[in-house]
C-alpha positions as CSV (number, residue, x, y, z in Angstrom):
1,X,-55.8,-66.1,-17.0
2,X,-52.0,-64.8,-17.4
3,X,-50.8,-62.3,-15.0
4,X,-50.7,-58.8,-16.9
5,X,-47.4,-57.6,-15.5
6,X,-46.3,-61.4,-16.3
7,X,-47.4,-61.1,-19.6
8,X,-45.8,-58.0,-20.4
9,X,-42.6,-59.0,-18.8
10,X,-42.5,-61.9,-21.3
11,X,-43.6,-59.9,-24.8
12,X,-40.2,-57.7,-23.9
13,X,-38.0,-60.5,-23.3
14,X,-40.0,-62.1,-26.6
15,X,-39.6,-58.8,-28.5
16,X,-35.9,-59.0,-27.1
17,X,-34.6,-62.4,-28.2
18,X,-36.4,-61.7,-31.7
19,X,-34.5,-58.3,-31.8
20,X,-31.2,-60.5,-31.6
21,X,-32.4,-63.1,-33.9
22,X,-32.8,-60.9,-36.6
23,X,-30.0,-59.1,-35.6
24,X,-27.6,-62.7,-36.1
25,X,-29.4,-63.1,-39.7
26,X,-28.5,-59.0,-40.6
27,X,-24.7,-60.0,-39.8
28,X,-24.7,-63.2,-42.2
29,X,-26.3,-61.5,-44.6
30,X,-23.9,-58.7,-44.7
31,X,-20.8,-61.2,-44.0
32,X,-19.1,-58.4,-43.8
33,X,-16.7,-58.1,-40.0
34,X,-16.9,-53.8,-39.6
35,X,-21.2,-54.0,-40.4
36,X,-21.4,-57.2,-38.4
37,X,-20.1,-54.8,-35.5
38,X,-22.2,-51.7,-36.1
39,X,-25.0,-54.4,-35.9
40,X,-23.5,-55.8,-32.4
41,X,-23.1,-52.1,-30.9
42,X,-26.9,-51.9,-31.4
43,X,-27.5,-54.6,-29.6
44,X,-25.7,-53.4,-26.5
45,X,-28.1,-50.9,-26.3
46,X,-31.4,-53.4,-26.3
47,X,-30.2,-55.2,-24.0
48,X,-29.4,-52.7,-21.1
49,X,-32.9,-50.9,-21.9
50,X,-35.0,-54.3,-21.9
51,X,-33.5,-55.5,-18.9
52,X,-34.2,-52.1,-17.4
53,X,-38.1,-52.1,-18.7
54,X,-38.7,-56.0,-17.5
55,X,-37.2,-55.1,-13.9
56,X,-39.5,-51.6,-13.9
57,X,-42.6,-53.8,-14.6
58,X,-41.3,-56.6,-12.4
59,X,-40.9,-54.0,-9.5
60,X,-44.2,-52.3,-9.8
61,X,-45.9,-55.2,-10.0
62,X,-44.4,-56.4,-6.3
63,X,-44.0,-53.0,-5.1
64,X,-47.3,-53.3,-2.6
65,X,-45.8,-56.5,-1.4
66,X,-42.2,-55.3,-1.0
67,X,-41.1,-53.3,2.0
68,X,-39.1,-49.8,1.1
69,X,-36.2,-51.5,2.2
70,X,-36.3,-54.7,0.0
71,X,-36.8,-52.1,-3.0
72,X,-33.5,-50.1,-2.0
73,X,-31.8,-53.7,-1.6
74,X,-33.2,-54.8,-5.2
75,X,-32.1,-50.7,-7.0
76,X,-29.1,-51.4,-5.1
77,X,-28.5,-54.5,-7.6
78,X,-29.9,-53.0,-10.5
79,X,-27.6,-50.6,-10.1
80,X,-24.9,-52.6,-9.6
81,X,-25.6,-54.3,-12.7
82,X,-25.6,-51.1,-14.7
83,X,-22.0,-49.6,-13.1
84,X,-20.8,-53.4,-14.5
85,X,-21.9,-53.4,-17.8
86,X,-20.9,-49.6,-18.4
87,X,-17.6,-49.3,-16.4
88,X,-14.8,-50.4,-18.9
């Protein structure tokens, strides 16, 4: 039997990849460069919210096996990750 918080770490990452699949086929079928963009910009705001979502689940699913300090060490990261991807 499949974990649950396994399970529903997977459909988003599923739901995620399929997001950008059809988001590949949308820019060849537009061939067009300035909708083929808008299409990309989109996407850069999946990507930051799924990974977000996956690492919620992910952390309340260990959180009674993590100590308080492993938690602030693995936001600590997350965050980091965020001020990357945002910062210009």
């Amino acid at each position: 039997m499949l974990n649950k918080i396994v399970l529903s770490m997977a459909t988003l990452r599923l739901m995620s990849g399929s997001i950008e699949i059809i988001a590949a086929l949308l820019m060849l079928r537009f061939n067009q460069i300035d909708k083929a963009l808008m299409v990309n910009t989109g996407l850069a705001m999946v990507g930051p919210l799924i990974l977000l979502t996956t690492t919620t689940i992910g952390l309340a699913g260990l959180a009674d096996k993590l100590s308080y300090g492993k938690m602030l060490w693995v936001l600590a990261g997350v965050s980091c990750i965020f001020i990357g991807i945002l910062k210009k």
